[in-house]
Legacy VTK file of the C-alpha trace (Angstrom):
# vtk DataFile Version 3.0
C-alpha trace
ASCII
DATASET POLYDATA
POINTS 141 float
-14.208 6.581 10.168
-12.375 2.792 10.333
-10.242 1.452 8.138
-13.204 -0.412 6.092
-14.430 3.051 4.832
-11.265 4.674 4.513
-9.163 4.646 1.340
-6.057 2.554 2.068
-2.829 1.676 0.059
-0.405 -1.114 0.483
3.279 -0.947 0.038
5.078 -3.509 -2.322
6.626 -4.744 0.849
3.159 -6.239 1.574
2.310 -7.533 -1.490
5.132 -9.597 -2.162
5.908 -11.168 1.470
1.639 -12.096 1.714
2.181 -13.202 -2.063
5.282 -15.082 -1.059
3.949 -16.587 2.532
7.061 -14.610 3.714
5.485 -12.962 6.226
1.953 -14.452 7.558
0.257 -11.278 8.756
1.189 -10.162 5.125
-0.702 -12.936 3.588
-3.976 -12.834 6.338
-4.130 -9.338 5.316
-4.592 -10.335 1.574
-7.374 -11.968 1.999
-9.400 -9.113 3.403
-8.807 -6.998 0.041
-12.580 -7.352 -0.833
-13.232 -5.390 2.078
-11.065 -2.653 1.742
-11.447 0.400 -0.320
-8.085 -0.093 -2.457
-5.303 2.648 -3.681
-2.681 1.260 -5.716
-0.025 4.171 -6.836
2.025 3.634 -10.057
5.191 3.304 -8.015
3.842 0.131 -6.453
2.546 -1.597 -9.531
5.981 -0.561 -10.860
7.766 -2.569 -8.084
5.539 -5.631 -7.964
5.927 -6.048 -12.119
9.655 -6.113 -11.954
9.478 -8.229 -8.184
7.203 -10.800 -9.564
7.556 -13.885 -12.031
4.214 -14.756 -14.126
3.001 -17.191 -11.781
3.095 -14.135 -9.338
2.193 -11.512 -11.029
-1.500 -13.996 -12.275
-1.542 -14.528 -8.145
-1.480 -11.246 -8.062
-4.226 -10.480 -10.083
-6.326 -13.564 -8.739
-6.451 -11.121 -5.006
-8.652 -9.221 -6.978
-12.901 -9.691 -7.255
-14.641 -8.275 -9.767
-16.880 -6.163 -7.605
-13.845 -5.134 -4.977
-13.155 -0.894 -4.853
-9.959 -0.968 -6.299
-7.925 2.160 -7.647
-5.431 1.552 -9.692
-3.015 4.130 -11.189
-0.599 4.180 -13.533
-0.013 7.992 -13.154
2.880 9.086 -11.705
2.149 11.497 -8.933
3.114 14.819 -9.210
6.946 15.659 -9.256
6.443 18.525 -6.582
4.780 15.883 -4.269
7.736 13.548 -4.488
10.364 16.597 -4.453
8.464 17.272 -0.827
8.931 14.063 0.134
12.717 13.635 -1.444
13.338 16.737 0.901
11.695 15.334 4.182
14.294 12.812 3.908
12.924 9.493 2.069
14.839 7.497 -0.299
13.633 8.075 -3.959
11.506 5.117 -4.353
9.926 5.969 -0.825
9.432 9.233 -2.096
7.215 7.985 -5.013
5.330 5.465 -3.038
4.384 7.895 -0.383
3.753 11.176 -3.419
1.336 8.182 -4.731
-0.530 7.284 -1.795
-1.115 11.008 -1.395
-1.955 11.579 -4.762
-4.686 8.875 -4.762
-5.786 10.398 -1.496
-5.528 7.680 0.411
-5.535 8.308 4.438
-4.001 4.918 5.446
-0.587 3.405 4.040
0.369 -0.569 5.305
3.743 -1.204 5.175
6.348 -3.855 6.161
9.220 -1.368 6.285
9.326 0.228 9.847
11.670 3.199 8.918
9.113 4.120 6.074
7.974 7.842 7.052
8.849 7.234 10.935
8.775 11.054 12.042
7.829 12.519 9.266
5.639 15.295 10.172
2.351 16.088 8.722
1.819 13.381 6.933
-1.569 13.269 5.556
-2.249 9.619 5.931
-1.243 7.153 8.708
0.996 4.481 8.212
0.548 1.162 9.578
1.770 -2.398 9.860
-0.094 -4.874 8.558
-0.360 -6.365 12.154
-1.755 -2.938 13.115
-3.882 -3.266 10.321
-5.819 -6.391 11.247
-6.152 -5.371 14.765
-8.347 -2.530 13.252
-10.042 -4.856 10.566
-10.485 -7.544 12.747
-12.127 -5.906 15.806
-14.425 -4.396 13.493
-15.779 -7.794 12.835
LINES 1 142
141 0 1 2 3 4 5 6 7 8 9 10 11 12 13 14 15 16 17 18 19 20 21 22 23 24 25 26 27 28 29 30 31 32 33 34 35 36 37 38 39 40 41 42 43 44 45 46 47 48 49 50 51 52 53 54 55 56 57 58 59 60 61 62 63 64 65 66 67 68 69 70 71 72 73 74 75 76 77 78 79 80 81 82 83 84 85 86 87 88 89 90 91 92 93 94 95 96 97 98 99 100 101 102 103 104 105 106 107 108 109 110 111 112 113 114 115 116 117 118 119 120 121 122 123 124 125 126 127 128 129 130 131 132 133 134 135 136 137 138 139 140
């Protein structure tokens, strides 16, 4: 399995520094969204409509093709999911981004935020940065 045919979620993090051009592996890693099989939990769509001005939020939306495998989900993910997470020691909104990438069964999370789920055990997706991530999308090429 490789990253192109797993389901993958990105944190807000990601979103708004490739959005932005805050953060250039942020932004390269936009631009492969067409190829990825897409997860985006309620949490994060949450965070990017209060992060984001209109101009953003329609740059947003222009990531997006048509055809692309995206999921997203304005469900919140279930309460006990985020109560695990609450009790493994993540902040609350942590705790609903990571219950949502779960949720959505997604089995790879890219984040900016390198205390995000460091040592958590049994997590059942791996967390990346987006550098990490193009190394894997890139040498697939």
């Amino acid at each position: 399995m490789t990253i192109l045919s797993e389901r993958v979620a990105l944190d807000t993090n990601v979103f708004l520094l490739g959005l932005r051009k805050g953060h250039p592996p942020s932004g390269r890693l936009l631009t492969y969204l067409d190829r990825l099989r897409l997860a985006i939990p309620q949490r994060v769509l949450r965070e990017l409509f209060v992060n984001l001005t209109p101009a953003g939020m329609k740059g947003f939306c222009d990531l997006f093709d048509a055809q692309a495998d995206i999921l997203f989900d304005w469900t919140p993910p279930p309460a006990n999911v985020a109560q695990r997470y609450l009790a493994l020691g993540c902040k609350r909104g942590d705790a609903f981004v990571a219950a949502g990438v779960e949720a959505l069964g997604a089995t790879v999370f890219i984040s900016n935020n390198r205390h995000f789920l460091l040592g958590m055990p049994g997590l059942p997706f791996r967390v990346l940065t987006p550098e990490g991530a193009l190394t894997e999308i890139e040498g697939l090429q």
